[in-house]
C-alpha positions as CSV (number, residue, x, y, z in Angstrom):
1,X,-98.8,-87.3,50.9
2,X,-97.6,-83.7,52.3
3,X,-98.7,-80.7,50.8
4,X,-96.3,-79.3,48.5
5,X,-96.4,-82.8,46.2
6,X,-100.4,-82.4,46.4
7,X,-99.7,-78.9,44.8
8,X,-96.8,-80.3,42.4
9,X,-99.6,-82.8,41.4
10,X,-102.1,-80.4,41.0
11,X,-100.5,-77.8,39.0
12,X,-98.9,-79.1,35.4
13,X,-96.4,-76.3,35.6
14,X,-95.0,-77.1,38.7
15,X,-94.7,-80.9,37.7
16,X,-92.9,-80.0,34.4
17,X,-90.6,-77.2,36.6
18,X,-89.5,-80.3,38.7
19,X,-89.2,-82.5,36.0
20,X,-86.5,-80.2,33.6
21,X,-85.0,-79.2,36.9
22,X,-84.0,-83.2,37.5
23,X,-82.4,-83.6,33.5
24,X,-79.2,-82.8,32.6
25,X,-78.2,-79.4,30.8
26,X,-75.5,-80.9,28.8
27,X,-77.5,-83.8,27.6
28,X,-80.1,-80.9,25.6
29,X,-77.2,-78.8,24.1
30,X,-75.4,-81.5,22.1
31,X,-77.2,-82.4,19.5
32,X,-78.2,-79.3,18.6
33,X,-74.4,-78.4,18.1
34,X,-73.9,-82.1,15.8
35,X,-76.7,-80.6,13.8
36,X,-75.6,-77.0,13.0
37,X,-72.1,-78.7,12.1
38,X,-73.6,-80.8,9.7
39,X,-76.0,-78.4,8.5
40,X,-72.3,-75.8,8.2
41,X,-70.5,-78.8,6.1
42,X,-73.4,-79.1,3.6
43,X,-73.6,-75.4,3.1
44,X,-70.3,-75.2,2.4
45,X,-70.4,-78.5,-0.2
46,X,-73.6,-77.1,-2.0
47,X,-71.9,-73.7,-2.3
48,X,-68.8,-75.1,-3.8
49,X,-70.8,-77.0,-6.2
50,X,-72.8,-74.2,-7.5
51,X,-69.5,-72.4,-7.7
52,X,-67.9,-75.5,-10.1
53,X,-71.2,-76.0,-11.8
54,X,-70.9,-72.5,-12.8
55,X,-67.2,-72.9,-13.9
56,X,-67.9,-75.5,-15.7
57,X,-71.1,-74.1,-17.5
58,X,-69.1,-70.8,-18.3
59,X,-66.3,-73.2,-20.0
60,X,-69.2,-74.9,-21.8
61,X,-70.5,-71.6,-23.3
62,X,-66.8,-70.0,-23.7
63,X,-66.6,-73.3,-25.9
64,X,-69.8,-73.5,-27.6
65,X,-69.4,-69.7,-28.4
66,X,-66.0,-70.4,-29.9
67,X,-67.3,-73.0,-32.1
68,X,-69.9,-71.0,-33.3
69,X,-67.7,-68.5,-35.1
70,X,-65.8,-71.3,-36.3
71,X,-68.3,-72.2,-37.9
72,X,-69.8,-68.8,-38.7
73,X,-66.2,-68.1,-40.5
74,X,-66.4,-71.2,-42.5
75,X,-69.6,-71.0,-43.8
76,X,-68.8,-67.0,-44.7
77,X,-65.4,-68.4,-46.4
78,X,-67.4,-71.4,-48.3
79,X,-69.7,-68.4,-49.4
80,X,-67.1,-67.1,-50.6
81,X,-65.6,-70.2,-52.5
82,X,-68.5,-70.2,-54.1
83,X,-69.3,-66.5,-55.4
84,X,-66.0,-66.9,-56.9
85,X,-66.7,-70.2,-58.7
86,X,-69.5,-68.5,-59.9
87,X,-67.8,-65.3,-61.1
88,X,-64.9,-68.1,-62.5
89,X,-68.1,-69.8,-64.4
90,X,-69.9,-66.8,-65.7
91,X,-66.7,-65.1,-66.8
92,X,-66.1,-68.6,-69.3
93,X,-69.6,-69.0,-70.0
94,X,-69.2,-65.1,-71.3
95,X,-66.0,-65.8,-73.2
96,X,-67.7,-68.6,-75.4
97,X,-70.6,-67.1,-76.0
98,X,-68.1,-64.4,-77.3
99,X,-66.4,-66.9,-79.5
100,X,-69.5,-68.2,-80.8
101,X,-70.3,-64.6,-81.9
102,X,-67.1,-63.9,-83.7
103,X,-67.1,-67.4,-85.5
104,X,-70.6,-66.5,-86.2
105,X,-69.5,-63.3,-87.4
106,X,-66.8,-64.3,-89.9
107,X,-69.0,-67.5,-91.4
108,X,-71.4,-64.5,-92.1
109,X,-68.9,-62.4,-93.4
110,X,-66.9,-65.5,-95.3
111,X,-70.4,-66.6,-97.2
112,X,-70.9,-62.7,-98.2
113,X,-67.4,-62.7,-99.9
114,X,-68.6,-65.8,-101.4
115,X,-72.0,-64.2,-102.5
116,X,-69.6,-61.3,-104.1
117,X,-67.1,-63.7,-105.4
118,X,-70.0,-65.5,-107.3
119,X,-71.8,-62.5,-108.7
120,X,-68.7,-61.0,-110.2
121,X,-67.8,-64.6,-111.9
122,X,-71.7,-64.0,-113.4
123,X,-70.8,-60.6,-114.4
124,X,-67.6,-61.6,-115.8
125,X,-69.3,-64.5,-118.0
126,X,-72.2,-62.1,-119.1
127,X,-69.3,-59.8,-120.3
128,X,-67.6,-62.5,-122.0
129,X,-71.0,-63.5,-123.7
130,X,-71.7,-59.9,-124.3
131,X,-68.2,-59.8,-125.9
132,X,-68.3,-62.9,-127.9
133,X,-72.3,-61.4,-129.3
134,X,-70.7,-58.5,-130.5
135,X,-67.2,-60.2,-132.1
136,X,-69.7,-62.2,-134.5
137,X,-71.8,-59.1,-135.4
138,X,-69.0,-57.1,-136.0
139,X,-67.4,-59.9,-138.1
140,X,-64.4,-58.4,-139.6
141,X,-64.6,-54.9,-138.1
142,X,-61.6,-54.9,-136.5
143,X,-61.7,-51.0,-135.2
144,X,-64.9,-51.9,-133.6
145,X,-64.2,-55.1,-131.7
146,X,-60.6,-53.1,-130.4
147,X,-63.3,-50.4,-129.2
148,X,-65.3,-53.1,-127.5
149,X,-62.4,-54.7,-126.0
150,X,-61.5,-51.1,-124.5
151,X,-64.8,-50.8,-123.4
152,X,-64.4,-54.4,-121.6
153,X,-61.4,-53.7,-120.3
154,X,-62.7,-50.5,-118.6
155,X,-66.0,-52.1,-117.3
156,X,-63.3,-54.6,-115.9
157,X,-61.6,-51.4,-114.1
158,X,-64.3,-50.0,-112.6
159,X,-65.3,-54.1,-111.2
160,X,-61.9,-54.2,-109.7
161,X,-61.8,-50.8,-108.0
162,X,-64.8,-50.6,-106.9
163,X,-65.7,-54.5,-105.6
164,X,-62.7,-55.3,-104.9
165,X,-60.8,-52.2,-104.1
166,X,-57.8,-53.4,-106.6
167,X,-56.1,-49.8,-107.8
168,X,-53.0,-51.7,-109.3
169,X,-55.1,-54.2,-111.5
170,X,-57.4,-51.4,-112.0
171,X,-54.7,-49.0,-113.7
172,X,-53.3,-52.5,-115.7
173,X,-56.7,-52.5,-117.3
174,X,-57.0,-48.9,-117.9
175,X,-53.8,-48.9,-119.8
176,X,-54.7,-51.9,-121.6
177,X,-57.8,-50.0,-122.5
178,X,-56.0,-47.0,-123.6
179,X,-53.9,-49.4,-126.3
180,X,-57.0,-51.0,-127.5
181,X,-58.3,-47.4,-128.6
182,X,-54.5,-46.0,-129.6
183,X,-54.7,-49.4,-132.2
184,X,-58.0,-48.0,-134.2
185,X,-55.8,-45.2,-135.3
186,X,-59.2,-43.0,-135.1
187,X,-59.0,-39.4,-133.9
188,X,-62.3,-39.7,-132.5
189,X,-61.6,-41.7,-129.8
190,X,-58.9,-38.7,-128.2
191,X,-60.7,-37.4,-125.9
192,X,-61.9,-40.8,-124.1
193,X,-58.5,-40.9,-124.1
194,X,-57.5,-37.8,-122.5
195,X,-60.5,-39.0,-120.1
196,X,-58.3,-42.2,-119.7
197,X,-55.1,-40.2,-119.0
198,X,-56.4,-38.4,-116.3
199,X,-58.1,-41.4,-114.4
200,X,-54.6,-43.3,-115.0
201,X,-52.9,-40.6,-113.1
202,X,-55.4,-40.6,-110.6
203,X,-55.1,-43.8,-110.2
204,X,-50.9,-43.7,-110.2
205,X,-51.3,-41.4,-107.6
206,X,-52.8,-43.8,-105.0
207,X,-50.8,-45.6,-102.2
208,X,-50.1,-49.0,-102.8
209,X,-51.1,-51.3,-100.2
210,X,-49.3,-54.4,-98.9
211,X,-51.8,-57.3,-98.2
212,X,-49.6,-60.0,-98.8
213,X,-47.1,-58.5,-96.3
214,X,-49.7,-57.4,-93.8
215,X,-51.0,-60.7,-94.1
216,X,-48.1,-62.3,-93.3
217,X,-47.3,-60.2,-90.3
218,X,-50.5,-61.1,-88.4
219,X,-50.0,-64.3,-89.4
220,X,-46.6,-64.6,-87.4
221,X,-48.1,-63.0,-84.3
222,X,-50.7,-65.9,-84.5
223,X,-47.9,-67.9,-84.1
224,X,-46.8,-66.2,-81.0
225,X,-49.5,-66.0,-78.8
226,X,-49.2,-69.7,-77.7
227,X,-46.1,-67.9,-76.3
228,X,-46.9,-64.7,-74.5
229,X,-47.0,-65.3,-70.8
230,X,-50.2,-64.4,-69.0
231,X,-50.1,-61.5,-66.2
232,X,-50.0,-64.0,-62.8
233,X,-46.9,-65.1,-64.7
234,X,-45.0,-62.6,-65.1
235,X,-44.8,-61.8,-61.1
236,X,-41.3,-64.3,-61.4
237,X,-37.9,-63.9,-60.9
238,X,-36.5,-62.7,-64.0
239,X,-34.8,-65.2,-66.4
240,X,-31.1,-64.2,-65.7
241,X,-29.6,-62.8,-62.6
242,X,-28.7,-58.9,-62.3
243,X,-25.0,-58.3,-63.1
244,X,-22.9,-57.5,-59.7
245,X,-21.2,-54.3,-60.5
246,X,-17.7,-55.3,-59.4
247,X,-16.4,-52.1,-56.9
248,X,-13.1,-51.1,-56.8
249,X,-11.7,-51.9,-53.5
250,X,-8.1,-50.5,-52.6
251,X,-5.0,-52.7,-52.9
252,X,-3.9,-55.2,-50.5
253,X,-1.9,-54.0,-47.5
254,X,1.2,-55.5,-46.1
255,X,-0.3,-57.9,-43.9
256,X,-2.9,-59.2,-46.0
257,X,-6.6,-57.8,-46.4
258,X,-8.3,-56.0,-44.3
259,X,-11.2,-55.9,-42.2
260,X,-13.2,-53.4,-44.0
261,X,-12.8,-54.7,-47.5
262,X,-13.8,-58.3,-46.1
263,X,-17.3,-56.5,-44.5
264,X,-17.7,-54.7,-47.4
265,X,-17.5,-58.2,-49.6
266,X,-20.1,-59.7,-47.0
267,X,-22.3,-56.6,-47.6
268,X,-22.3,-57.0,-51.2
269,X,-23.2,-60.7,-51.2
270,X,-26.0,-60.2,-48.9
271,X,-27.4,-57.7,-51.2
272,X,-26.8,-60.1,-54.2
273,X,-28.6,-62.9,-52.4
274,X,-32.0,-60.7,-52.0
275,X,-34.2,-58.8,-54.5
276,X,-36.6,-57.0,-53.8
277,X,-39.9,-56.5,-55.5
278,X,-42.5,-53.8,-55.7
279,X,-46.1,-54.6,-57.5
280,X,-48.6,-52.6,-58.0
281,X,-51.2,-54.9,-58.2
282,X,-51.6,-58.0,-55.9
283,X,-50.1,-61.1,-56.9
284,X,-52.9,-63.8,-58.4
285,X,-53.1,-67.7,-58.5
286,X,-52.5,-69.5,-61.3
287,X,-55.0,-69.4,-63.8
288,X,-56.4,-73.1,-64.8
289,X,-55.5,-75.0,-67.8
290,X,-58.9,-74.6,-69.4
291,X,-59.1,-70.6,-68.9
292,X,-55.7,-69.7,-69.8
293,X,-56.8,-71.6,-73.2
294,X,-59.9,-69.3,-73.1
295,X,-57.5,-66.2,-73.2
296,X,-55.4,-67.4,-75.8
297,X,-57.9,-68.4,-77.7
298,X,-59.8,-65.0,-77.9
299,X,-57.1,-63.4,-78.6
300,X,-56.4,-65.2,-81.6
301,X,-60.1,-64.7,-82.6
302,X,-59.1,-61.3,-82.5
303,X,-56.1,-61.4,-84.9
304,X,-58.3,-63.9,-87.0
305,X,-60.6,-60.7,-87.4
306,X,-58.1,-58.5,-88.4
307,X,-56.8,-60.9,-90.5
308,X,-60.3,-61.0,-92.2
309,X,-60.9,-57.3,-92.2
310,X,-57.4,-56.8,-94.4
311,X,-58.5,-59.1,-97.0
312,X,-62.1,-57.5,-97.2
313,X,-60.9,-54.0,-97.2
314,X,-62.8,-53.2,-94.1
315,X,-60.5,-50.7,-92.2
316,X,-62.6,-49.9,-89.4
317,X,-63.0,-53.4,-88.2
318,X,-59.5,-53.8,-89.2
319,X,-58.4,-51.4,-86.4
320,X,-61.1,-52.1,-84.1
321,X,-59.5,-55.6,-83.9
322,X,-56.3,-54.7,-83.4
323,X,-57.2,-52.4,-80.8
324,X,-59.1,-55.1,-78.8
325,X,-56.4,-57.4,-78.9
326,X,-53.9,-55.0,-77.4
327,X,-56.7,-53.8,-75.1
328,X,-57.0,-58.1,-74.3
329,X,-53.0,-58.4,-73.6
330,X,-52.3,-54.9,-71.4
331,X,-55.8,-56.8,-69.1
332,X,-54.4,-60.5,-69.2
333,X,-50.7,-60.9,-70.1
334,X,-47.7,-59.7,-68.4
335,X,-47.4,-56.3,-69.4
336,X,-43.7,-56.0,-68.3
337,X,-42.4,-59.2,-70.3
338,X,-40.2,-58.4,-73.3
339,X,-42.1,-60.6,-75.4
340,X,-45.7,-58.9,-74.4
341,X,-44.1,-55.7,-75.2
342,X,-42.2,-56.6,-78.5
343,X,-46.6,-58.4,-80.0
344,X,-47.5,-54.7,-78.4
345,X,-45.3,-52.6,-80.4
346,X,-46.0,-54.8,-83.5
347,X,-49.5,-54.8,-83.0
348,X,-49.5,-50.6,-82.4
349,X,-47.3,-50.6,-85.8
350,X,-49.9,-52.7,-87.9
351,X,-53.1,-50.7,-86.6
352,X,-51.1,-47.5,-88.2
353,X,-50.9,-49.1,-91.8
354,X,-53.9,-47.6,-94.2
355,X,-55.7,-50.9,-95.8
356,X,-58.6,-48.7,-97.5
357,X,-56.9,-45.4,-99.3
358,X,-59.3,-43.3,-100.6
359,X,-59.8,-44.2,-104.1
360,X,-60.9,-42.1,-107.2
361,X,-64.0,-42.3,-109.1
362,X,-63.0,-43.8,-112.7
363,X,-66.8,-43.8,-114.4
364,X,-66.5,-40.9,-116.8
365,X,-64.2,-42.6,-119.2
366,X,-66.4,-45.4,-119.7
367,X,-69.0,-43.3,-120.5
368,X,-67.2,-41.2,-122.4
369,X,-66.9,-44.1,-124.6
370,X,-70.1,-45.5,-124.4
371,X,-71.7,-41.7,-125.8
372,X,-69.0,-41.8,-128.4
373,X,-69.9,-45.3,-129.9
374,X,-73.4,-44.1,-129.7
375,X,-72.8,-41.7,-131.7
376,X,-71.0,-43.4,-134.4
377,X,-73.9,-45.9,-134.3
378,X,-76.5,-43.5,-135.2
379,X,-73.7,-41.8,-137.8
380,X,-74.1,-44.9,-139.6
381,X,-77.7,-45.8,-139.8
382,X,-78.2,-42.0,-141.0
């Protein structure tokens, strides 16, 4: 063994030295080079999946976003459904409770006129008792039952003017009074009469009120508000087409029409075909079945009330009626429909008629007459 392989032996880096100088340099550089290319290849595939996976997870949220307001919007617009429902429900549940009050209202006010209509048939019998007590102690006295048939007859006046608010039977029965005393032939009784005179022209002197024609007037718009169109019906076309104002157009020439007339024919046909319409207020939905019937009904209640305050004499009520039920038709009904402004008018014309005219006080004939028999009472026992 030389020398130099003894030291190659005996040194490690000399043995390795000789060993890497003896491989071969192209064998140790490629698969380092496979390596990176693969390691290049699945850089680029991971990156374009991170870059779809975020596409796609961007689409997912654009998506879910989306259908979040969707659904935000339909729960605000069921929200809304149901406020109005609820408006819709209170508004009904107000309107019968307002019926039951005003039927509540005239049972009340029907059972007084009852009550009143049963204490003057008491105080007519008690006068007619009272009467017939006096024709048998009076026997034949026939100047003193003619007095107490005037004084019957007046008592009678002063029930009808004053209960019942009756001037024209009230005058009948002064008058009749007024014979009754003239028949005695007694000078005494003069100046009850001239009493009587006065209160008769008092009396002549008030107006006369219609009832039975007022009466009958409300009743007739009863029978008209089955007919009054509400106000989301009104927004219609009108019942009969606007009349074309026809133009003058010039004469025919020689050769036929001409162009500008046949335009100007187009033009006016167009113009025919559409209408415009301006509201001021926005145009609503139909009202149900069941609430237009609420409407209606009410304002019937109303007229009913009226109705009821002319034949008790009660003129405030009387107007206060009237004015809610025009107040009721300008809210609800069509305020622009002839037959919403014909009930108006009628309704504005009956709230001006005077039910309750101020009536005179017709007491001091009566006891006039009364302080006069008196007298002649104690005449006779001195």
């Amino acid at each position: 063994m030389s020398e130099q392989e003894k030291e190659s032996l005996a040194s490690p880096e000399g043995r390795f030295e000789g060993q890497s100088g003896a491989l071969n340099p192209k064998a140790s550089t490629g698969p380092s080079r496979l390596a990176l290319g693969f390691a290049l290849v699945a850089l680029i595939a991971v990156g374009l999946g991170l870059v779809m996976g975020y596409r796609y997870w961007s689409e997912m949220k654009h998506s879910l976003e989306q259908l979040n307001r969707s659904l935000l919007q339909a729960g605000q617009e069921q929200m809304q459904m149901s406020e109005k429902l609820a408006q819709t429900s209170q508004f009904i549940q107000q309107q019968q409770q307002k019926l039951a009050e005003q039927d509540k209202l005239l049972r009340e006010q029907q059972q007084q006129w009852e009550q009143e209509k049963t204490s003057l048939q008491q105080q007519e019998d008690h006068l007619n008792r009272t009467l017939s007590q006096m024709q048998q102690r009076l026997g034949g006295k026939v100047s003193l039952w003619q007095v107490a048939e005037a004084e019957y007859l007046m008592r009678l006046a002063n029930h009808r003017l004053t209960l019942m608010g009756d001037p024209s039977t009230a005058l009948t029965a002064l008058k009749a009074a007024d014979q009754r005393l003239q028949a005695t032939g007694d000078p005494s009784w003069d100046g009850v009469r001239k009493i009587l005179a006065r209160e008769m022209a008092t009396l002549a002197a008030v107006p006369k009120v219609d009832r039975a024609g007022l009466n009958a007037r409300l009743t007739a718009l009863l029978e008209q508000t089955d007919r009054l169109p509400l106000e989301e019906e009104g927004v219609r076309l009108s019942s009969s087409t606007q009349s074309q104002k026809s133009t003058p157009t010039s004469e025919a020439t020689e050769n036929g029409f001409s162009i500008e007339r046949i335009l100007d024919d187009l033009w006016q046909g167009f113009k025919s075909m559409m209408v415009i319409r301006h509201h001021d207020k926005p145009i609503t939905a139909m009202l149900p079945p069941e609430q237009r019937y609420f409407l209606i009904q009410n304002l019937r209640l109303k007229l009913e009330a009226a109705k009821a305050a002319l034949l008790g004499r009660n003129e405030a009520f009387y107007r206060d009626s009237l004015e809610s039920a025009a107040t009721w038709i300008k809210q609800y009904f069509a305020p622009d429909s002839p037959e919403v402004q014909g009930f108006l008018q009628q309704l504005e014309a009956l709230s001006d008629e005077q039910i309750t005219p101020t009536l005179p006080e017709i007491t001091d004939s009566l006891q006039a007459l009364q302080e006069r028999r008196e007298q002649i009472s104690q005449e006779g026992t001195e």
